[in-house]
TORSEPA-144287 format. One record per residue (C-alpha): residue in three letters; x, y, z. Coordinates in steps of 0.2 Angstrom, whole numbers, plus 5000, padded with zeros to 4 digits. Layout:
REM TORSEPA-144287
ALAXYZ/...
END
This chain:
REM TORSEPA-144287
UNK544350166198/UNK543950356198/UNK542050416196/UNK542350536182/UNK541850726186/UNK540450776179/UNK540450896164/UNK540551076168/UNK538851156164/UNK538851316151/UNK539251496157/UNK538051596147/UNK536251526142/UNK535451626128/UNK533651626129/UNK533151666110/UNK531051686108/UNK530451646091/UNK528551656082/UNK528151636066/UNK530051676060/UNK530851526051/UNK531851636039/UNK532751756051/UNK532851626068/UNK534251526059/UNK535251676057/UNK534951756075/UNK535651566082/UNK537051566073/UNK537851746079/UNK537551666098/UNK538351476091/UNK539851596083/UNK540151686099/UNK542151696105/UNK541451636124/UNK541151426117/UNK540551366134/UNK538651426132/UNK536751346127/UNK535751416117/UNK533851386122/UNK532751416109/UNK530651446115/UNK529451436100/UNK527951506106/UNK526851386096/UNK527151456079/UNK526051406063/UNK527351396050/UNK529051316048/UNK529851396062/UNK529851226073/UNK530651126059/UNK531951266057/UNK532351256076/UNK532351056074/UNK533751076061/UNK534851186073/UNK534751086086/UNK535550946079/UNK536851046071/UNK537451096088/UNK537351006104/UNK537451166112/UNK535651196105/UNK534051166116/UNK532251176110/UNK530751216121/UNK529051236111/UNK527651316120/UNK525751236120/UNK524751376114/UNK525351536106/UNK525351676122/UNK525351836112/UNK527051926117/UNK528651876123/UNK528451876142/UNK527951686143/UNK529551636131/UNK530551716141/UNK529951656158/UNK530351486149/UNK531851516144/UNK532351576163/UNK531451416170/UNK532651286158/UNK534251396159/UNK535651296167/UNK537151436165/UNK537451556181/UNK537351696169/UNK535851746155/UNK535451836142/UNK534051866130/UNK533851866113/UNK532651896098/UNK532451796083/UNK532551946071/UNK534052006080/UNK535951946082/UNK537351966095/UNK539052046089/UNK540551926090/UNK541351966108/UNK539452016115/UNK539451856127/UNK541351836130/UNK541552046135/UNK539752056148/UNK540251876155/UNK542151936159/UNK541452116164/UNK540152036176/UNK541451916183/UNK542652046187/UNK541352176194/UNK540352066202/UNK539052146195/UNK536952096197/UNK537052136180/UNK537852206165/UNK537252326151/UNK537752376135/UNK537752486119/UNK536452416105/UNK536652456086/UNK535252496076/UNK535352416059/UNK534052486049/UNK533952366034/UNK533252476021/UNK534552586019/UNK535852476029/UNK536552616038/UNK536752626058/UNK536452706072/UNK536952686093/UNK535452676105/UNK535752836116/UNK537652816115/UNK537652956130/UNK537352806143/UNK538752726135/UNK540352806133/UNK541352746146/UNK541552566157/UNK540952606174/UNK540152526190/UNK538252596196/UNK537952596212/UNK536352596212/UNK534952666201/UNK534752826212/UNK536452866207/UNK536352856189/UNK534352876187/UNK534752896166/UNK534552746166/UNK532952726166/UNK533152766148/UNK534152596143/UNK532552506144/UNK532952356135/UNK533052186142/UNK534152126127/UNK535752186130/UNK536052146146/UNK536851986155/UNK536051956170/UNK536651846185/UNK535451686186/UNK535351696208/UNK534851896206/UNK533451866196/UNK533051726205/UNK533151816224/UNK532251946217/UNK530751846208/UNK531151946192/UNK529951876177/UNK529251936162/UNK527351996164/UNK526351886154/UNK524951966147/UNK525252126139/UNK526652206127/UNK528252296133/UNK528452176145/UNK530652226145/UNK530152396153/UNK529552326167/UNK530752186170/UNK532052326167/UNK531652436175/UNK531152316192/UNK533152236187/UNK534152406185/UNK532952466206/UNK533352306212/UNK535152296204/UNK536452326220/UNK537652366207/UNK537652376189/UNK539152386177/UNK538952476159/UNK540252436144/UNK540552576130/UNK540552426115/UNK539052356106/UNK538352206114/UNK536552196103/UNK536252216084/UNK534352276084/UNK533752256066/UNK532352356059/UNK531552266045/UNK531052356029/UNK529552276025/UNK528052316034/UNK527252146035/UNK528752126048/UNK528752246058/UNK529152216078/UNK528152256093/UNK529252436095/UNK529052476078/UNK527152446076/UNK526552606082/UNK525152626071/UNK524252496083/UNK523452606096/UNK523552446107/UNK525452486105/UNK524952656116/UNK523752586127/UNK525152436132/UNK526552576134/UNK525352676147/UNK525252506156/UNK526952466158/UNK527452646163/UNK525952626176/UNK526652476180/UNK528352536183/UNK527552676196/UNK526552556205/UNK528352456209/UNK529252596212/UNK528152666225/UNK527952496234/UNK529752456234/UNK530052626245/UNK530852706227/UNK529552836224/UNK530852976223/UNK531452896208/UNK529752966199/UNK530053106190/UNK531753006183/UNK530652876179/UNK529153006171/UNK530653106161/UNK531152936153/UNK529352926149/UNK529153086140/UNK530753116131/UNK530652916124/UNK528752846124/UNK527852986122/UNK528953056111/UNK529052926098/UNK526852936098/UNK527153136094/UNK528253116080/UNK526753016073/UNK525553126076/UNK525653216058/UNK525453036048/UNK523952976058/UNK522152986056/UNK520853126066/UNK520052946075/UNK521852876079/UNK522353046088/UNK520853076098/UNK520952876105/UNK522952906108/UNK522353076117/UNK520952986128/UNK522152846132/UNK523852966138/UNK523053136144/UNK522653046158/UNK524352986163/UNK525153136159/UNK524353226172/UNK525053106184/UNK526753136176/UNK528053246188/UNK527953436184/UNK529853436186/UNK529853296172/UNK528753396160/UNK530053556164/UNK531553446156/UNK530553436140/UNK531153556122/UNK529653706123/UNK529153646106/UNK528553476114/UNK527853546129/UNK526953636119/UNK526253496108/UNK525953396124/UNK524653566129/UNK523953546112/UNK523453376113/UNK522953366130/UNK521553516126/UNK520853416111/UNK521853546098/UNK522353376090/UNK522653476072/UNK523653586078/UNK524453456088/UNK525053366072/UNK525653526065/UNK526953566080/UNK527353386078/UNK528353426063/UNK529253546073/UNK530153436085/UNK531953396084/UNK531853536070/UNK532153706077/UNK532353776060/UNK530553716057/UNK529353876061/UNK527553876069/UNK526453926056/UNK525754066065/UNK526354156079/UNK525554296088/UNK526454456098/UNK525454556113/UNK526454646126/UNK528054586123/UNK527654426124/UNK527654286110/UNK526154146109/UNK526153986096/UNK524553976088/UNK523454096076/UNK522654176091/UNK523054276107/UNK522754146122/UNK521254156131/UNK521754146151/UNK523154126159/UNK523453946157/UNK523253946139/UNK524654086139/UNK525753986149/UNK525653826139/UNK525953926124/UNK527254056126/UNK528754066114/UNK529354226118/UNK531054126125/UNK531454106107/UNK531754276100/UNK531154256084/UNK531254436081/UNK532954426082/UNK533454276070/UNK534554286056/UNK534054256041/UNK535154136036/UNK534753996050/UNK533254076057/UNK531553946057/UNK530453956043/UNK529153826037/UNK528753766018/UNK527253686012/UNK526553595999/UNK524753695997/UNK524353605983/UNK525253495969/UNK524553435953/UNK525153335935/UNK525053445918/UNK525453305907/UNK527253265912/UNK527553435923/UNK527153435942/UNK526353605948/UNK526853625965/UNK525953765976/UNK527053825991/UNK526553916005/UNK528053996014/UNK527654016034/UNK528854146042/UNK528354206060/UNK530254256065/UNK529954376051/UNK531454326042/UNK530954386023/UNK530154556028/UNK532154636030/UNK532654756016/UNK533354666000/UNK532454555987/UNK532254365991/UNK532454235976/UNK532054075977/UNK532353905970/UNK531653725971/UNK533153605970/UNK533353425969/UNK534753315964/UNK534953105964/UNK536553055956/UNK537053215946/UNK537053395946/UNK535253455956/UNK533953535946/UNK533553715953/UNK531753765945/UNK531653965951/UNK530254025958/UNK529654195962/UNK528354245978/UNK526654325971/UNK526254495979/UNK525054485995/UNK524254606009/UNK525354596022/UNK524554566041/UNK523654646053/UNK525054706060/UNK525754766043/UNK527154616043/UNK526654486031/UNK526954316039/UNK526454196024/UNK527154216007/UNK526354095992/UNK527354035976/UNK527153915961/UNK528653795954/UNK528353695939/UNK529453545941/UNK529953425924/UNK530553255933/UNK531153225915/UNK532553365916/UNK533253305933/UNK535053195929/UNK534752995933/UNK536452955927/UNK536852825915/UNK536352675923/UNK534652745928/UNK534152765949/UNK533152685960/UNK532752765978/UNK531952925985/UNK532453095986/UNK531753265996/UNK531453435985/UNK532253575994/UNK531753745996/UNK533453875993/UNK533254055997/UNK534454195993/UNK534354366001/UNK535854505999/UNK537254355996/UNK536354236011/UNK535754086006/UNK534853956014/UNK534253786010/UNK532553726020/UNK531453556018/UNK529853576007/UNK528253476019/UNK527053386011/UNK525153346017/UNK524953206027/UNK523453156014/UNK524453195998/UNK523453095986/UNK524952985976/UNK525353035960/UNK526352905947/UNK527052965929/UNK528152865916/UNK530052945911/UNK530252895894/UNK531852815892/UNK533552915885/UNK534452765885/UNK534352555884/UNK534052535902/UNK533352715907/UNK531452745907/UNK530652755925/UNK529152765935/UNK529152915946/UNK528052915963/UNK527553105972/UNK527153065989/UNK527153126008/UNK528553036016/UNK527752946030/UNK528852976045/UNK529853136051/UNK529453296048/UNK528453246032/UNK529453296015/UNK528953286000/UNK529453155993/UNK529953065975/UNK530252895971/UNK531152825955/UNK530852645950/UNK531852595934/UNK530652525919/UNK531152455903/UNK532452285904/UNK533452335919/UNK531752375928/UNK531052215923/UNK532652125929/UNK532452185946/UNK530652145948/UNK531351985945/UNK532751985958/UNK531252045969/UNK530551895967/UNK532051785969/UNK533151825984/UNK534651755977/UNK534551815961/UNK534351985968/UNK535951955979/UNK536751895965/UNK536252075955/UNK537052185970/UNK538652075970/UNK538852085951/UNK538452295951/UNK539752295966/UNK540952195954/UNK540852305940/UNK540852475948/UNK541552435966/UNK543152475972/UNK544052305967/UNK543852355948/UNK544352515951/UNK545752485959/UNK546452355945/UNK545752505929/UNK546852605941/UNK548352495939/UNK548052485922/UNK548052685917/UNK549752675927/UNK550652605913/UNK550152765902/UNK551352915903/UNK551153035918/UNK550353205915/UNK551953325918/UNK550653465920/UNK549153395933/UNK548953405951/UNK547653345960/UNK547153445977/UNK546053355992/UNK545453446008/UNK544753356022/UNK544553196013/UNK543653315999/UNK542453416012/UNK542853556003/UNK544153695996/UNK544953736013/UNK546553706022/UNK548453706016/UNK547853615999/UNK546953815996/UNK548453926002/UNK549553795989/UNK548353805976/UNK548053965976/UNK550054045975/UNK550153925962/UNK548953995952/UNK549654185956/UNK551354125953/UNK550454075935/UNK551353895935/UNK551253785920/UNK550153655930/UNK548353605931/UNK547353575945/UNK545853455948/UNK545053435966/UNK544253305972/UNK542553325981/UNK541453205991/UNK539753295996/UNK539353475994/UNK540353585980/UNK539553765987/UNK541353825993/UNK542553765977/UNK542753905967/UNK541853935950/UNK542453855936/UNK543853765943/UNK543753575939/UNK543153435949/UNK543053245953/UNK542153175965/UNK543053075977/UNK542952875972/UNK542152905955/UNK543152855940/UNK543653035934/UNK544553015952/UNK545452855948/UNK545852925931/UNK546553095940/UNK547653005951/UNK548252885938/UNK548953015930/UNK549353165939/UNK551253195943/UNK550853265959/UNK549653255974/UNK549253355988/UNK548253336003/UNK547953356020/UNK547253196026/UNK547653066015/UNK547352985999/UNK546252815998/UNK547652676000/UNK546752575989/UNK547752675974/UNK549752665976/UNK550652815969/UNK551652775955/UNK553552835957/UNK553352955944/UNK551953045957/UNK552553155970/UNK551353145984/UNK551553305996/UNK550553286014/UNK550253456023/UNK549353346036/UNK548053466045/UNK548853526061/UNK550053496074/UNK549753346089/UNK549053366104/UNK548453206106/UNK549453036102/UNK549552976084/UNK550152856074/UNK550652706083/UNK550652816100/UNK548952776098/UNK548452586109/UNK547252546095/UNK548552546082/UNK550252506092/UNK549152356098/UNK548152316081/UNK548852166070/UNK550552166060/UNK549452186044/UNK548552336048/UNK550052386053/UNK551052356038/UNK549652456031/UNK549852606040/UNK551852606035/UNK551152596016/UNK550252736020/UNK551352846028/UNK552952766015/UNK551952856000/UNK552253026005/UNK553753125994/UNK553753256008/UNK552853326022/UNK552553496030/UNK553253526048/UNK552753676058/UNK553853646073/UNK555253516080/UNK553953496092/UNK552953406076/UNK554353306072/UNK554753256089/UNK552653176090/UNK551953156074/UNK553253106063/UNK554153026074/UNK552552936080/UNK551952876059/UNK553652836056/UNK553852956043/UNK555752946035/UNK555453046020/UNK555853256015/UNK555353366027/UNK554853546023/UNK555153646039/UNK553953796033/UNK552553806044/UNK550953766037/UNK550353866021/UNK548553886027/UNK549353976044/UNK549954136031/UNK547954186034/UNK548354196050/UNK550154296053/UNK549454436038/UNK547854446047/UNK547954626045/UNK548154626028/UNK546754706017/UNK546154546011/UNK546054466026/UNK545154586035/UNK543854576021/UNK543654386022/UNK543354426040/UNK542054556037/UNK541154426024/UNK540954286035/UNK540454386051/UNK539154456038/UNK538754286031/UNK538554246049/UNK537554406053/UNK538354446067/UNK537554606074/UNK538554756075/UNK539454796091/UNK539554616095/UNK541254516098/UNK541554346091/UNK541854196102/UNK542254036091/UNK541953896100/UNK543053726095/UNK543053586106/UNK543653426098/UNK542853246098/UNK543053116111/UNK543552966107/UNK542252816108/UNK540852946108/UNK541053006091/UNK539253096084/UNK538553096101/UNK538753296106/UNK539453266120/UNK541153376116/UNK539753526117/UNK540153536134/UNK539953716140/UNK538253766143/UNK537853886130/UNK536253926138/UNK537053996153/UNK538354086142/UNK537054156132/UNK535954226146/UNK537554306155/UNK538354396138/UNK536854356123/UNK536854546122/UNK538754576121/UNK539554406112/UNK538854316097/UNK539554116100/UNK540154026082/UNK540153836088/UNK541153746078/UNK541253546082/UNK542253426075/UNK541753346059/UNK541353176067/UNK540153276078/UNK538453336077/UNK537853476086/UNK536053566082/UNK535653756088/UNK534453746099/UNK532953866094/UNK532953966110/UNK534854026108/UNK534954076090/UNK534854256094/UNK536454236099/UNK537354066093/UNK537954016076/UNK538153866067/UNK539953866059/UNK540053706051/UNK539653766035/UNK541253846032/UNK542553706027/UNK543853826029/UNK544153856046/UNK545154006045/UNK543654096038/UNK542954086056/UNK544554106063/UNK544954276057/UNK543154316059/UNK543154296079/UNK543854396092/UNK544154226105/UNK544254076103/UNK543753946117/UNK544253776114/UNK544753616124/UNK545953486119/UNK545853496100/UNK547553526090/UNK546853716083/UNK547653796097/UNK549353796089/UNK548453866074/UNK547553996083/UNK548954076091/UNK549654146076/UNK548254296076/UNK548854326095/UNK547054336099/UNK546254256117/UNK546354076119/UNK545153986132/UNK544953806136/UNK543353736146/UNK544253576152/UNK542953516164/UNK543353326161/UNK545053346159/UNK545653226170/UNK544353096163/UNK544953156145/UNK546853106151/UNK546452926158/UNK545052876147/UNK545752936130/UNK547252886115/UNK548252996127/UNK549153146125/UNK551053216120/UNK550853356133/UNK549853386149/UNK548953556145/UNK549153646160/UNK551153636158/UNK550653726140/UNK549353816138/UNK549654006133/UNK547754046142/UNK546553996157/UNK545853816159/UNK544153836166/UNK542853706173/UNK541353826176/UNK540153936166/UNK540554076179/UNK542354066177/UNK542054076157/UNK540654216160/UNK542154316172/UNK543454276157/UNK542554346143/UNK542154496153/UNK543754556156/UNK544754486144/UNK545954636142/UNK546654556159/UNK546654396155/UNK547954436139/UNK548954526152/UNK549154386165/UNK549254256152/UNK550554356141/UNK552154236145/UNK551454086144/UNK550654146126/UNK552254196121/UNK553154036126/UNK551953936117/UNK552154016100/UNK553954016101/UNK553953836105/UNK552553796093/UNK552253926080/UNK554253926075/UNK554153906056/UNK552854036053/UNK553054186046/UNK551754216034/UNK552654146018/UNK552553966022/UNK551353926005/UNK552954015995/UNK554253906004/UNK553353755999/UNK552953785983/UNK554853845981/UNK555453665988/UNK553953545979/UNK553753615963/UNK555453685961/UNK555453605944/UNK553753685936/UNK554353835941/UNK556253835936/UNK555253805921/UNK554153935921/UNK555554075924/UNK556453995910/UNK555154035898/UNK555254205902/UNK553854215918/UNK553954285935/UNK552954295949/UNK551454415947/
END
């Protein structure tokens, strides 16, 4: 007889703390018990709650075997003594921690555990989703640490880190923590930071992954709030000081002091910064204890660390630190916001000082100069400006609201009038109530800084919809000057005094409360908030009461109006006849009136066609022409448009959710040629499962035709989706902008967006256009050229447009915008494009678009070779193509655009060669030939009644 071998022990053990948190622990349990790795415990610490969490951890562990349940004696008042326990029982060779409020994503265990095994790693880290349960959207905790799988070897090569202080989503080899003595302090909050940051020091290697390993939820009510999120807790300050002390003292006896100032940077762009953004919500007492307690450290803090800092914060750090605390609240506001001005600003020898008043020495200059900013050389249209609330009040069912209008950079003192408006919208049309500045003295220096206004605002008149609304929204202040406009955030006092007013109800279920407020975190908008009264607002108070029936409410509204009965009301006005005369247009998913859709539309309309357009719109409608009709995308005017129309044209692709009837023709213009792979070139979907891959062919089958610019096109993307359907070999309709540039009214479209962009006279254009990365989306990282740089070398020669892809963000910093631009307000690209004099791009497809003005093309490729291994991949390697210089430096871009006359000349052929291979089709007519080939029929029919072409 064999001795039978013993059971293998678990892989991963999961150490979840719990206290005082019944409801939410069972939840957090479950997404480790679900986890594709099976093989793991789960070892839950109570630390000695007082209500029903001990029962609820009871219940779990007999529903799993795999569940463990350690209860500590007396309650230790953090989490470092839970989790110590949870290291002293785990039996796995791997750990991890999680909390009770939180949950891990499906693969978290499975992905770190293989990662770790086939790295041999101390430890693995990865990316953490913010859920924010109130509004339930998401966010990535600094995505930049994550974008690609890598091996660190060694802190001191990759001392970011310090910033992915979290201990929660990281797996972490049982013998290195044990080698190392790594525990959780015991007696004090922000324990993690500590243990982190001693784990990632230590750490011989440490491997990263680009996935989310940790969902961090971040509860709505306040009676929940975690340790992070309590702020208001000066004790929250005081333990964050003590860890970061903490973190120093370890540092500097484990011979790793020159990882200080990385150390003291992490401190000031993440801790400290989070206490500034509270400054203008929290009481005169509360600031002066949070001074006392930091300005001692900070003087500690690495002057280099300091220096890596945005001006606006080094200057609210000076503020505080010399007990300005008021005025410390007030830059507070500013930060993150470089369209939020100083109130005051004050000018003396050419140089530029925050404040009301000239400094006094030298130190108080140096902590307090702006002049880097150029405020006196703004635009108008993007330029910082700062509105106020300086007093509101209720006049029976009115709201009188008192602005004060701060304008240092000057911005309102240029020739022309200004009008003004206050807007605000929640489920309809806004509300613009005008409002007109009073008359004032202007300053001592004959410029007048401050400008005062009153708006009378009827919350009655603004549209609620039929149903009624429920949430918040932000008044906006909207100026216009000589054709600019601009739209800005109205602040609100910290102490606004609450005001509450009934809305009598228009309908059965529409009366409302409405609250004015200061919202309490940010820059501080004013704020309203709608809560429906009358039956439906009694039914949700009820829901509000009773989980499940409120559960129940969402799921029934979501029912009724979601997409499901939508999609069936759509089947349904299918079996009406099809409406011989409508089209319906959509740009960009309905970002606006822009692209081939446009160039269609509008030879359709000079042709004088017997058809009637509707365009679908999903946010802004600022750049759809006046008076042309409109549906927003997903409504049921939408559904009801598509139902019917006989044709539809976009450049994207309509929701799949509604299949085109055979009686529709469906035209796709698609939005560019292919650079990088498509289709099922692209791993994600050529490796995705046989139904969303049936999907995609549904997709791609509904198209009538499609617009090819090139055989290259046909030879990648069509080729690539599959597409067996007509082929219109006409070049793109929106490209005609490009090949007439010269014409008249192209040169005046050009003229109107450099002006709408105040470009200053003599100045070239650069557009700058780099595409997204994939797995980084949102994260600025395709922003890769260093503007700053660029800016000092040719600021006084070149005005840079920086245009981003739409899945990324991008802010002007306030020291460059003298001489950058923000273009992504014009949803029509070519506006920019005829408007700039080069373009500098990377990888993204508008290269093939941009080549039909002849005009310079750059690319700044500086991870180029990254981009080819780590991305979908790419039909073409762009050296072997490109029709002008690939640069990797700021210098060599600074020496390009200096002499770019020779750069046409050496890179002449290869130009050449590129528009012959991908430009073939376009000849300026293109939106002729396709409306010749698609609506042949409409206008055979239109020349048989006698029209023509006008």
């Amino acid at each position: 007889m064999t001795a039978a071998h013993p059971a293998p022990g678990p892989d991963v053990s999961v150490v979840v703390i719990v206290h005082n948190d019944a409801e939410r622990l069972p939840r957090a349990v479950r997404s480790v018990l679900a986890q594709s790795l099976r093989n793991l415990e789960v070892i839950i610490v109570d630390d000695c709650s007082t209500d029903g969490t001990f029962a609820a951890a009871e219940r779990l562990t007999a529903t799993d075997p795999r569940v463990r349940l350690i209860r500590l004696p007396a309650n230790s008042g953090g989490c470092g003594a839970p989790r110590n326990a949870g290291i002293d029982a785990a039996r796995a060779p791997h750990l991890m921690f999680l909390d009770s409020d939180d949950e891990l994503p499906y693969h978290a265990c499975k992905s770190l555990l293989l990662t770790a095994e086939e790295t041999g790693a101390d430890l693995v880290t990865g990316e953490v989703t913010r859920l924010f349960e109130e509004s339930r959207t998401t966010g990535l905790w600094y995505p930049e640490l994550f974008e690609d799988a890598r091996v660190v070897h060694g802190i001191r090569s990759a001392p970011e880190f310090f910033l992915d202080h979290l201990s929660t989503n990281k797996l972490y080899r049982a013998d290195f923590l044990a080698r190392h003595g790594l525990r959780f302090p015991e007696d004090m909050h922000y324990e993690d930071q500590l243990f982190t940051a001693r784990a990632l020091t230590l750490a011989r290697t440490f491997a990263v992954v680009p996935w989310p390993v940790y969902t961090w939820r971040l509860a709505a009510d306040p009676a929940t709030l975690s340790i992070s999120s309590s702020r208001h807790k000066l004790r929250n300050a005081v333990d964050r000081i003590k860890a970061a002390r903490l973190i120093d003292a370890f540092l500097e006896e484990s011979g790793n002091a020159a990882l200080r100032p990385a150390k003291d940077e992490k401190f000031l762009r993440h801790d400290f910064r989070l206490y500034l953004g509270d400054l203008p919500f929290r009481d005169a007492g509360w600031i002066a204890g949070f001074a006392a307690a930091v300005t001692p450290y900070l003087a500690e803090t690495a002057p280099e660390a300091l220096a890596a800092m945005p001006r606006e914060q080094q200057i609210c750090q000076y503020l505080l630190c010399t007990g300005r605390h008021e005025e410390a609240a007030e830059c507070a506001r500013t930060l993150d916001r470089p369209r939020l001005a100083p109130r005051h600003v004050v000018r003396e020898d050419g140089r530029m000082y925050w404040g009301p008043a000239l400094p006094r020495d030298a130190e108080e200059a140096a902590g307090l100069d702006i002049t880097a900013w150029r405020l006196d050389d703004q635009p108008f249209a993007a330029g910082p400006l700062r509105h106020e609330v300086a007093d509101i009040a209720a006049d029976g069912p009115l709201l009188r609201i008192r602005l004060h209008t701060y304008d240092p950079a000057l911005l309102l003192t240029a020739p022309g009038p200004v009008s003004g408006e206050l807007r605000i919208a929640t489920t309809g049309e806004p509300l613009a109530v005008p409002f007109t500045y009073e008359p004032a003295p202007p300053g001592e220096d004959g410029r007048l800084a401050r400008r005062t206004a009153e708006a009378v605002l009827d919350p009655r008149r603004i549209p609620l919809g039929p149903k009624g609304f429920r949430g918040r929204r932000h008044p906006v202040v909207v100026l216009e000057r000589l054709g600019l406009t601009r739209s800005d955030p109205l602040l609100a006092p910290a102490g606004l005094t609450p005001l509450r007013a009934r809305i009598p109800q228009r309908g059965p279920l529409a009366a409302h409360t409405v609250r004015v407020v200061c919202e309490g975190h940010g820059a501080g908008r004013l704020e309203l908030s709608w809560e429906r009264a009358g039956a439906l607002g009694r039914a949700e108070a009820a829901a509000g009461r009773a989980e499940p029936v409120r559960r129940g409410l969402q799921r029934l509204t979501r029912r009724v109006t979601g997409p499901r009965i939508k999609a069936l009301t759509y089947h349904e006005l299918q079996k009406l006849p099809v409406d011989d005369g409508l089209v319906v247009f959509e740009a960009l998913e309905g970002r606006g009136y822009a692209d081939s859709p446009r160039a269609i539309h509008e030879e359709l309309q000079r042709r004088g066609l017997p058809l009637r357009a509707v365009w679908s719109y999903a946010g802004n409608r600022s750049s759809y022409p006046e008076g042309l009709p409109l549906v927003r995308r997903g409504s049921w005017e939408y559904v009801r448009a598509l139902a019917r129309a006989r044709y539809w044209v976009d450049s994207h692709g309509f929701p799949t959710l509604y299949g085109k009837r055979p009686a529709t023709r469906y035209l796709q213009t698609w939005h560019g040629q292919a650079f990088k792979h498509m289709g099922f070139d692209v791993p994600e979907l050529r490796l995705a499962s046989a139904e969303r891959q049936r999907r995609h062919r549904e997709t791609v089958a509904r198209w009538d035709a499609l617009i090819a610019p090139s055989e290259e096109f046909e030879r990648t993307f069509v080729r690539a989706n599959g597409y067996e359907g007509e082929l219109l070999r006409t070049g793109l309709p929106r490209n005609d902008d490009l090949v007439r540039w010269d014409d008249p009214a192209r040169r005046d479209r050009a003229a109107a967006t450099r002006e709408r962009l105040q470009i200053p006279g003599g100045r070239s254009v650069l557009l700058y256009a780099p595409t997204f990365r994939d797995g980084a989306r949102g994260t600025g990282d395709s922003v890769r050229a260093d503007l700053a740089e660029l800016v000092r070398h040719l600021g006084e020669d070149w005005t840079i447009v920086v245009r981003p892809h739409y899945y990324e963000r991008y802010t002007v910093p306030r020291e460059l915008g003298h001489a950058v631009r923000d273009g992504r307000e014009f949803p029509d690209l070519n506006d920019l494009l005829l408007a700039s004099d080069a373009l500098l791009t990377d990888y993204s497809s508008l290269m093939f678009d941009y080549a039909n003005l002849g005009r310079p093309i750059l690319f700044f490729t500086d991870d180029y070779e990254h981009y080819r291994a780590t991305a979908r991949g790419t039909y073409y390697d762009l050296p072997d193509i490109a029709p002008g210089p690939m640069l990797t430096t700021t210098g060599e871009l600074v020496s390009a655009l200096r002499d770019l006359k020779a750069v046409q000349e050496e890179w002449a052929g290869a130009y050449s060669r590129f528009r012959e291979r991908f430009n073939p089709y376009e000849t300026g007519r293109s939106s002729e030939a396709v409306v010749d080939l698609f609506f042949g029929a409409a206008a055979a029919a239109r020349a048989g009644a006698g029209g023509g072409r006008r």
